[in-house]
N, C-alpha and C positions, 0 to 999 in steps of 0.2 A: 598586881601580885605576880612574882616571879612562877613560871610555869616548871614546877619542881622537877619536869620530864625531860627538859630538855639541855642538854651539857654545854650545847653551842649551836647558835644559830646564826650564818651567815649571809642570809637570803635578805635582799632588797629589791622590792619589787620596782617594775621601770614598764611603766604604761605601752611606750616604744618596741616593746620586745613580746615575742610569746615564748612560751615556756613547757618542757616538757618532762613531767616529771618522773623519779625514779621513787618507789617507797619500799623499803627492805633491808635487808641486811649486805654488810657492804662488799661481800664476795662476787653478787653480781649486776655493783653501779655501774659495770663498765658495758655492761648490755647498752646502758640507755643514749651514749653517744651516738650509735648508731641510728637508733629511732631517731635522733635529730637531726643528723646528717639526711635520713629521707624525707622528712616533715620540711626542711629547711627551701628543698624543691620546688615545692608550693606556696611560699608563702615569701613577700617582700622584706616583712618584717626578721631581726635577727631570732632565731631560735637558739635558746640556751636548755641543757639540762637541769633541774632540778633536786638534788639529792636527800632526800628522808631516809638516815639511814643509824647503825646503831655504833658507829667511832667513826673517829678524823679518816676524812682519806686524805693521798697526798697531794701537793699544790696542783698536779696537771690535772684533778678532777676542776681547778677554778673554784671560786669564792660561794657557790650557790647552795653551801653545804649545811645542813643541819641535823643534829645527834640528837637522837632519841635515845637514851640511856637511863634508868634511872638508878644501876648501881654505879656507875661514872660519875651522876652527879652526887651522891653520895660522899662518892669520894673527895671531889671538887670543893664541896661545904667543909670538907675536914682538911682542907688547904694542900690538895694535889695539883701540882700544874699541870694545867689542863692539855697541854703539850704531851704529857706521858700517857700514852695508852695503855693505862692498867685494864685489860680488857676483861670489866666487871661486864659482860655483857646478857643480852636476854638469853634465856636456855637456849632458844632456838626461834626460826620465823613465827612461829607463831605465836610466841611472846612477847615478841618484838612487834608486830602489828597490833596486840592489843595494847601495847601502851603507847604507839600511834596513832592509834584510835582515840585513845582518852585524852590526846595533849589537846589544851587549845589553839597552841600555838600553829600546828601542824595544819588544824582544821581553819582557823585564821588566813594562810597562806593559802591552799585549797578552795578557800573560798575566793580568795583577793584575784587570784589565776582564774578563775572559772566564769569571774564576772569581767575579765578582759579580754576575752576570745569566746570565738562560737564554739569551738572543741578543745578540750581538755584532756592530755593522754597520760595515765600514769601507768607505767609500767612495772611490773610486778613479779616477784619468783614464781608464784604461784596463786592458786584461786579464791579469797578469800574477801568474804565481807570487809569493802573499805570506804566508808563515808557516805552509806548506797544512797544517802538525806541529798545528796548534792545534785541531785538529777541527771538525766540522760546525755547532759553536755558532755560529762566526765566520763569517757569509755578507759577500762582497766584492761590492762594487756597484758592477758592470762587467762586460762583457762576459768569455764562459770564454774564456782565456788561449788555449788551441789555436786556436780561432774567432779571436781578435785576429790570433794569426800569418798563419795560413791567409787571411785578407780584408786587410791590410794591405801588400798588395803590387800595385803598380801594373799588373805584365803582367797578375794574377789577376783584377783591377777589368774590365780591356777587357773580357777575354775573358767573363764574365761579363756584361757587358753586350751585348755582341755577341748571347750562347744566348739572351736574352730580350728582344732587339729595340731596347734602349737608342742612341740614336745617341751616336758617339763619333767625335774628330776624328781625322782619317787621318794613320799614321804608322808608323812602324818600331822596332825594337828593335836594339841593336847592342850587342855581347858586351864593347865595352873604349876605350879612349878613344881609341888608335887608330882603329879601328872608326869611331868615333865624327865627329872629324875629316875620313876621308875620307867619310863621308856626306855631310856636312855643305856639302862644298866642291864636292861634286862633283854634287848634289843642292839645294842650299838656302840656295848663294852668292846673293846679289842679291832673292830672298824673305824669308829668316830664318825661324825656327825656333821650336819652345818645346819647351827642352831640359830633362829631369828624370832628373835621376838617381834608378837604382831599388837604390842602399845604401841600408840602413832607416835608418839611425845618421843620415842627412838630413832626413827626416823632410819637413815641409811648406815648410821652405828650401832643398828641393835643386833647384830648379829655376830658371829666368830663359827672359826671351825673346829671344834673340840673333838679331841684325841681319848682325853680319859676322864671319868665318874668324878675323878678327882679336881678335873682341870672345868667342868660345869659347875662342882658344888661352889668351888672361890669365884667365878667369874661375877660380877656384881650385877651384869646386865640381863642376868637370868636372876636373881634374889626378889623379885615380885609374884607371891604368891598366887594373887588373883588374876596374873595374866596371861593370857591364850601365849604359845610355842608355835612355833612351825618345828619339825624335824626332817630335816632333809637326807637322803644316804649320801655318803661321801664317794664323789665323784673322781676319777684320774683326772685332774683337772691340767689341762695344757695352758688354757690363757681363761681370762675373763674379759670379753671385749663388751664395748657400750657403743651401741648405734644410734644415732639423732636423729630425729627428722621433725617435719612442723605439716601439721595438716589444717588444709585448706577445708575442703569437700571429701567426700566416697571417692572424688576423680582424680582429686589431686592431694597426693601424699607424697612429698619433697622428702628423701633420704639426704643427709646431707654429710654427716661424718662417720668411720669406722676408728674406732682407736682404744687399743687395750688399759686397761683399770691398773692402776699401781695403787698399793694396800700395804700400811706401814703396820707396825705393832706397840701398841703403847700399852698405859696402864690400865685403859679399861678395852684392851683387849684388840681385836685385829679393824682397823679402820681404812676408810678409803682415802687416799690419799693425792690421787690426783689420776691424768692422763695421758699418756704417750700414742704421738698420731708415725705413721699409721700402725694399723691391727696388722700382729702376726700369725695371725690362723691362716693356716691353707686356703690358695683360693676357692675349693669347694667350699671350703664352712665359710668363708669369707661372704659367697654365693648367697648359701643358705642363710646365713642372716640377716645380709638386706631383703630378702626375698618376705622373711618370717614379720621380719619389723614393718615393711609393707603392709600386709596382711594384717598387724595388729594395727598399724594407723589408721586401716581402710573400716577397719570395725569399730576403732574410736570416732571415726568421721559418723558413724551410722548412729551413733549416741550424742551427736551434736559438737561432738568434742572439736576445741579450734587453737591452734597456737602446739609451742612448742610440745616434744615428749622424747623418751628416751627410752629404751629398754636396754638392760643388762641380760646379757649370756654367760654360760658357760661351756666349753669348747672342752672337750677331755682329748684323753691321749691316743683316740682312734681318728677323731675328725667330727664325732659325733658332736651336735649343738643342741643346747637346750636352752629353754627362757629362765630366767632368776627371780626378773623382776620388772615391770612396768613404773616408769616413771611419769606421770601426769601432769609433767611439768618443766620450768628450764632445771637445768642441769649445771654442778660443778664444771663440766668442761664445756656448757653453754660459750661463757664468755672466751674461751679459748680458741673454741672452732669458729666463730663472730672474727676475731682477729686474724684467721690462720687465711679465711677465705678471703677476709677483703683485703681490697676495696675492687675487685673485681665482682663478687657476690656480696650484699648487705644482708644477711640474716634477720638485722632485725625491720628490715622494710619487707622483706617475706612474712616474717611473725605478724606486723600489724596490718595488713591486707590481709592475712588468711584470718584474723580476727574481726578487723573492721569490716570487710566486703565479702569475706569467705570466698575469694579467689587470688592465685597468687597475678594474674592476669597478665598471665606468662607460659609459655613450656620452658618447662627443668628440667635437667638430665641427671636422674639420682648421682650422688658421691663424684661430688667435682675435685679434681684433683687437688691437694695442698702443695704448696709450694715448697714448704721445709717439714720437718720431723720436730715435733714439740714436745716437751716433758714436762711435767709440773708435782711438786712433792712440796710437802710442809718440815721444817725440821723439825725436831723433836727435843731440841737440847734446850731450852727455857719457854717458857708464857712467851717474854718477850726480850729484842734484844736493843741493845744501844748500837749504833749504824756508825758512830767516831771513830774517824781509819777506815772505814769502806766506802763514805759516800766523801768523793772531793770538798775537803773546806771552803763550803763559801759559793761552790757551783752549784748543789744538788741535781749533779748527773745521776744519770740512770748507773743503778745499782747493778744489774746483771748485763755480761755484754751479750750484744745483737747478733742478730744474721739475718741474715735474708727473709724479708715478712716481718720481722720485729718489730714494727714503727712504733709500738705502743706498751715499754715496763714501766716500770713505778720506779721515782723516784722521790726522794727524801731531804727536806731539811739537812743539816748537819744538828745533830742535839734532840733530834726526833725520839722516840723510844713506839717502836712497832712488834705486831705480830711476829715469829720467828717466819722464813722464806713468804713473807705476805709482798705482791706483786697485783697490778691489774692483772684480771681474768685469771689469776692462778699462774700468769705463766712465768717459770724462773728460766727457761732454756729454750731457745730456737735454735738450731743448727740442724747441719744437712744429713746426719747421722745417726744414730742409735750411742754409739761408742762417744761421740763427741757430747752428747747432753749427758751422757751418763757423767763424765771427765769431769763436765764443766760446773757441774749440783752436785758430785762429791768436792770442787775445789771450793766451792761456797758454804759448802757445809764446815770444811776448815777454816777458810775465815770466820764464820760465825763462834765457833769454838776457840780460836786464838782471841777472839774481842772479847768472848765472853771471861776468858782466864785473864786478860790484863783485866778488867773490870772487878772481877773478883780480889784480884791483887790490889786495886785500890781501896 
């Protein structure tokens, strides 16, 4: 019986080989190269990546792909070529790992890898119940699942920052959107707000920064009555930067990127949209935020915590820095800074020693320098586009040009139909510059719009 889970499955298993796998959503398959490029050290045999994830990527991921989809396949039974990624995808990862869970096909694979090598590494976004029936072969590379729950919660983050002196911007909690509403009007009319909802199922889009009574009551991501608010006061906000880092031990916590948050505006309100290296805050608050993010890794080492995380700031227009938000996990610009550093630094051979052995078994020198300035943004102008007239007939060259550190964008078929600016790791711009990436993702943004209008026209 066909496994109704699965849209495509490219995987052939080869006795010959060990295998390391990826299981997630496919913004960051491109972490797991790395893990095999370290595993590959040790071992005679070829290591290849593995890919469980939720659409096609493109051919430089290799043939070891398989879609977990079950509104793609959907689609597929009502005679979509499988080739077009109408991306009917899961809400979110955690959708998408339960119907990972349930494939058998998935679990089939999983098993077939698990009985041809002594260790089995699957690498993961985040912490979460995956297959735990397969035994202690199988180590998951990512933070332990109870630990994700328990740190992924935004009252949890303050208050935690608060016992160990973190500054954080003043605000309230309120039980329901009622609640929520009359704070808001009665409190934070004529100032405005930065509202987030603390449903987990929102994830890093549940929030916006709202201006007026009027601009909360339409916004949709506040319309759930029975769910807890954060209110934040609106800050002079200068930059929002995101610090990285992967901890090992209490002794060893690796800082590893600083680089400001780009947040675009759509229909359900203000999103984040990617990341520009490096961060423009003054080198004091520069200072003070590795300093801070230290301090909160060195607190998540004392709770067992292991593998990547990330915190988000906020910088205003004195200098002053505040926490936003603890990430317990990789990160959208995970797979970015992974490319930016190497192949001088392997990120994800740091990630699975401070997992596997809980030491990096090494001295690090926090925030190594990057080579070039990186941008990354999603367009906003269709679901998805057709790529005919952008990618060379016939070659599928890389889509975005290079600079220096680029070794690794996505490239495309001719006749593909993709996410709109979708790249390995997110990245659409490498160059040496601020001015130059900006140039070069506003002149892609017009190709996308001129392909979109001939296509239209057809």
């Amino acid at each position: 019986m066909k496994d109704q889970l699965i849209a495509h499955n490219g995987f052939q298993f080869n006795p010959r080989k060990e295998y390391v796998v990826f299981a997630g959503m496919a913004d960051y398959a491109a972490t797991t190269q790395f893990t095999a490029q370290f595993l590959q050290q040790d071992t005679p045999k070829e290591v290849e990546p593995v890919y469980i994830t939720n659409r096609f990527l493109g051919p430089e991921f290799g043939t070891n792909v398989v879609v977990v989809n079950a509104g793609l396949c959907e689609k597929m039974r009502a005679g979509l070529d499988p080739r077009i990624q109408a991306l009917t995808s899961a809400k979110n990862s955690n959708d998408f790992m339960a119907q990972a869970h349930r494939s058998y096909t998935v679990r089939s694979i999983l098993t077939e890898i698990a009985g041809n090598q002594d260790r089995t590494y699957v690498n993961m976004f985040h912490g979460i119940p995956f297959y735990p029936d397969l035994g202690e072969s199988v180590l998951r590379i990512c933070a332990d699942p109870q630990l994700y729950v328990d740190l992924d919660n935004k009252e949890y983050q303050r208050a935690l920052a608060q016992k160990h002196g973190v500054p954080i911007p003043p605000g309230e909690k309120v039980d329901s959107r009622t609640e929520l509403l009359k704070a808001f009007k009665s409190r934070y009319e004529g100032t405005g707000a930065f509202v987030t909802s603390l449903d987990p199922n929102w994830g890093g889009t549940g929030c916006a920064l709202i201006d007026t009574y009027e601009e909360l009551v339409a916004d949709k991501k506040f319309e759930r009555e029975e769910s807890p608010y954060l209110i934040l006061t609106k800050l002079s906000r200068a930059s929002s930067p995101n610090c990285m880092g992967i901890v090992a031990n209490p002794d060893e916590v690796f800082i590893c990127t600083l680089s400001d948050q780009l947040f675009s505006d759509g229909k359900n309100g203000t999103s984040h949209a990617g990341n520009c290296y490096p961060a423009t805050a003054p080198p004091e608050s520069s200072e003070e935020i590795i300093k801070q993010t230290k301090k909160i890794g060195q607190v998540l080492a004392s709770m067992d915590y292991k593998g990547f995380f990330g915190v988000d700031y906020i910088v205003d227009n004195q200098g002053r820095v505040f926490m936003a938000e603890i990430n317990p996990r990789k990160q959208s610009s995970t797979p970015q800074s992974m490319f930016l550093l190497a192949p001088e630094l392997n990120l994800g051979e740091l990630e699975l020693r401070a997992i596997r052995d809980g030491t990096f078994g090494r001295t690090l020198t926090d925030m190594p320098p990057l080579k070039t300035c990186c941008a990354y943004k999603e367009t906003k102008a269709r679901d998805t586009i057709l790529l005919n007239g952008i990618v060379d007939n016939g070659t599928g060259r890389n889509v975005f040009a290079s600079g220096d550190g680029a070794r690794l964008l996505t490239s495309y078929l001719p006749g593909t139909t993709i996410s709109a600016g979708e790249t390995i790791g997110g990245i659409l711009s490498v160059n040496e510059s601020r001015d130059e990436v900006q140039a070069e993702i506003e002149n892609l943004e017009r190709m996308i719009q001129s392909e979109l209008k001939i296509q239209d026209a057809v």
